[in-house]
N, C-alpha and C positions, 0 to 999 in steps of 0.2 A: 509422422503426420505434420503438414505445414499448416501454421497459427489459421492460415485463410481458408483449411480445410475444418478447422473445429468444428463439433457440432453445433448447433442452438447460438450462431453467433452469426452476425451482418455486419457487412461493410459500413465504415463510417466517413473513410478517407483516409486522405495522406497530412502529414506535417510534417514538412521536412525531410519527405521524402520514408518516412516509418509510417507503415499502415497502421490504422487505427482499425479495432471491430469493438462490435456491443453484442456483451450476452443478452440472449431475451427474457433469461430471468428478470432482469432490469423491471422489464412490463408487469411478468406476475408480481414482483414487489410493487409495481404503483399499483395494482388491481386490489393484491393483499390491504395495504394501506388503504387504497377507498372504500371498501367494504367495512375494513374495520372503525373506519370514523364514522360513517353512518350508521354504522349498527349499535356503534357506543355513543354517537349522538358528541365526538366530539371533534367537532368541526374546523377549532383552532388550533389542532394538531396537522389536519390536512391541509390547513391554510400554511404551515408552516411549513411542511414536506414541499408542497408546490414550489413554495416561495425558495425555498433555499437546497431543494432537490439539483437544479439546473448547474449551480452555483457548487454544490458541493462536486456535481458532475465533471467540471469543468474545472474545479481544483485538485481533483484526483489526476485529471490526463496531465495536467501541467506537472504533479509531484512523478507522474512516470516521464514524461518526455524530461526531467532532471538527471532518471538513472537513467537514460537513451544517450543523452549527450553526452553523460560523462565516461558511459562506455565507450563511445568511439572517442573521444579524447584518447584514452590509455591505448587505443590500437586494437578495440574488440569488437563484434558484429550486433548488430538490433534488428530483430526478426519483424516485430509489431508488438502493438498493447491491444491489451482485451482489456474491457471497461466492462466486471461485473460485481453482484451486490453486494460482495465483501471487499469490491476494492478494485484496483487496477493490478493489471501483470504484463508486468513489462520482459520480452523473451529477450534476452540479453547475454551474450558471451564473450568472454575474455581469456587470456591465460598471462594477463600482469602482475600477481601475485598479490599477497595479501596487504601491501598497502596502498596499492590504487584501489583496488575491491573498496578500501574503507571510503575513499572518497565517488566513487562510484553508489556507495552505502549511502552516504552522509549526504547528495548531490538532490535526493530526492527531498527530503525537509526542507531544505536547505528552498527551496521554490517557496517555501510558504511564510517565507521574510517579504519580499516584494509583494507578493498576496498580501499581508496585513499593511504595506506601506499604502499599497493603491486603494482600501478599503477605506483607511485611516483617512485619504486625502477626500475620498469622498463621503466619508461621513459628517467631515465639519459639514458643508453646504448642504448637505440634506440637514443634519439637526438642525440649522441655520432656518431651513425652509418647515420644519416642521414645528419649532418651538420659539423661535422668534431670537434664540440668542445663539452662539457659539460653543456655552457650555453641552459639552461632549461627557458621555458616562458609559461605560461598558457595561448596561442593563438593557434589557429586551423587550424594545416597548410594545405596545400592542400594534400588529403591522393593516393599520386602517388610515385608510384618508392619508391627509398630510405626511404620516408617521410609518408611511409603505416604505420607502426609501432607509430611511434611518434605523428602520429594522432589521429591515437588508442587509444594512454596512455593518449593523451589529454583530448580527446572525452570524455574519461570513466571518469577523475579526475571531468572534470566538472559535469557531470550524478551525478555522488556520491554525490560530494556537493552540490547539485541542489536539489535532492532528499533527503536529509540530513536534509537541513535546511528547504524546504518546510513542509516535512514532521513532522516533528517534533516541528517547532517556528511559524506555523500557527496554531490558536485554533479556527476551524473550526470544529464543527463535520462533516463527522466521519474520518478524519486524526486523527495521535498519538496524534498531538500537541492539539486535539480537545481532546481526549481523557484524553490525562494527565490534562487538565483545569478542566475538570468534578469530575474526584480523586482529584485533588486541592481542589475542592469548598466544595467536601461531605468531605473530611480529615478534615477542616477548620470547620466545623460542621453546611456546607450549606443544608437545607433541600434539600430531590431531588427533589421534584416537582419545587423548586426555581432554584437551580441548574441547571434543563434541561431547563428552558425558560429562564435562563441566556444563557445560551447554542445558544439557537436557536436565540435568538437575536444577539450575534456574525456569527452567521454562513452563517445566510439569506445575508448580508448582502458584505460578503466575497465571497460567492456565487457569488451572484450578478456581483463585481468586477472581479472577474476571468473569467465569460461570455464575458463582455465585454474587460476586454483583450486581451479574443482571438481571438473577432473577429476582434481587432487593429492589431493584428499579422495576421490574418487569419491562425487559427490554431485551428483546427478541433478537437485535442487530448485536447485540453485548456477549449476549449468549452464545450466539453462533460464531465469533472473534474467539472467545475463550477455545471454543471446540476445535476450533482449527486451526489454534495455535497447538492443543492436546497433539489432535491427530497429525502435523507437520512434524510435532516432535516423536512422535512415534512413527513416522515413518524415518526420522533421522535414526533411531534407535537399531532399526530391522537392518539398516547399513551398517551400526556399527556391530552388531552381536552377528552379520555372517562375513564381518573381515573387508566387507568392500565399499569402507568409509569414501575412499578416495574417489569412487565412483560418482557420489553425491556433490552437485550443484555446488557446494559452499565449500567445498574441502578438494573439487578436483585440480582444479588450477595449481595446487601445491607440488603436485608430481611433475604439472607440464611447463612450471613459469619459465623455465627456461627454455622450451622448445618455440619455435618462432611459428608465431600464428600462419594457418595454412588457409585458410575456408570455414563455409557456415560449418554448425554439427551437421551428422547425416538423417538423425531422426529425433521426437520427441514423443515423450509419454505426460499427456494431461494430466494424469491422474496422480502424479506426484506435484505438490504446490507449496510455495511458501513465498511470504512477503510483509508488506506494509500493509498496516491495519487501521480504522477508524478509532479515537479512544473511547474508554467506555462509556456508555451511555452516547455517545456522539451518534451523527446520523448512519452514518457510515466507514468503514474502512478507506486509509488511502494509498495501499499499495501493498503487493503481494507478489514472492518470488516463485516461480513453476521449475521442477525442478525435470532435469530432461536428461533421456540416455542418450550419449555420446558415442559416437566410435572413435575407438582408442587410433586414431588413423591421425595425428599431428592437427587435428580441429580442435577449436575453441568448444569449453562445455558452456552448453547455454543453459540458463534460467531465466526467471521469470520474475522482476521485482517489482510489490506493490507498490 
């Protein structure tokens, strides 16, 4: 099944020639959220969601058009990104081996340094505009009148580096920082079957602690990160306990690097996923890998990275 056939997903366009869609869950989360601020009467949580929903929208596609471009730098194919509410997924295939993967990994965060510079630049002249001097503070002022602007640049700096460092300095599969650990271990001349239960023994247990984070916070978005960091790794598990690790998105490339890229895969299965994620507590996830059946036919395996 091709990206533009999913189900519950709309065109958004192109950039660069890589189709963009949007899941529609997207909507039932803005429905969910309005419901639940007026029925909990709290209002400045929905003002907040508006305000830096767009914003987080629009730094999630830039953290996938990151791992897009550095796939085809290496000489591999980009299907499209789906933009849904745990993240973005970028369908993406290579067979450059495991140390362009890492920069193909690392390409995605890596967006969200320029993201903090252009917020940075625009936050002096809003504080400027909102407070009458220059002095700048990475606090969250209340986003009314004057102080709509400054809240904004605030909001978003934190987002960035929220999403930056989750994404990236947790080695979790399937986050980057999970990923870049895997290229680590095979680079280092770790077997992959040892590799991926290295893997999974970090991840279970990360997992684990981001559930219950969020339910310290009560945060619904936190929650469901932790789960499908679980469930991603448990589906890495079912690869390795019937022998067909190599099969798997993050470990296939390892048999083909040498074979010279031929064409797109010939199909994909949704329902295997893994990627970049929002951190916890944050609004949202920002990027997430889909993990896809290939034919062993000289194509590139593609996944999907948030």
């Amino acid at each position: 099944m091709l990206l533009s056939n999913l189900p519950g997903s709309i065109p958004l366009g192109r950039i660069s020639s890589i189709p963009i869609r949007l899941h529609i869950l997207f909507f039932f989360t803005l429905v969910v959220q309005l419901l639940g601020s007026i029925y909990y009467g709290a209002w400045h949580v929905l003002l907040w969601f508006l305000l830096l929903g767009p914003v987080l929208l629009s730094t999630v596609l830039f953290h996938e058009l990151g791992h897009c471009l550095a796939a085809r730098s290496v000489g591999g194919v980009v299907h499209g990104i789906l933009l849904w509410p745990l993240g973005g997924l970028a369908f993406i295939g290579h067979n450059a081996g495991p140390k362009k993967d890492m920069w193909v990994a690392v390409a995605g965060p890596l967006t969200h340094i320029p993201c903090v510079a252009f917020w940075v630049a625009i936050l002096f002249p809003a504080t400027k505009n909102a407070t009458g001097s220059y002095d700048v503070a990475l606090e969250l002022p209340s986003p009314e009148g004057a102080g709509l602007w400054q809240a904004l640049c605030v909001g978003a700096i934190i987002m960035n580096i929220s999403l930056f460092a989750f994404n990236l300095c947790v080695p979790a599969y399937p986050l980057d920082g999970g990923r870049i650990f895997v290229d680590l271990l095979l680079v280092a001349g770790v077997e992959e079957y040892t590799a991926a239960k290295i893997t999974i023994g970090i991840a279970v247990p990360i997992g684990v602690a981001i559930i219950i984070f969020g339910g310290v916070i009560f945060q619904m978005v936190t929650i469901l990160v932790g789960c499908f960091i679980l469930y991603s790794t448990y589906k890495l598990w079912t690869y390795v306990s019937t022998g067909t690790l190599l099969q798997h998105p993050m470990f296939s490339y390892t048999e083909q690097q040498q074979e010279p890229f031929s064409g797109l895969p010939m199909s994909m299965d949704p329902n295997h996923v893994y990627g970049t994620q929002p951190g916890p507590g944050a609004k949202q996830p920002a990027g997430v890998q889909m993990n896809v059946d290939t034919e062993r036919l000289n194509t590139a395996p593609l996944s999907a990275k948030v």
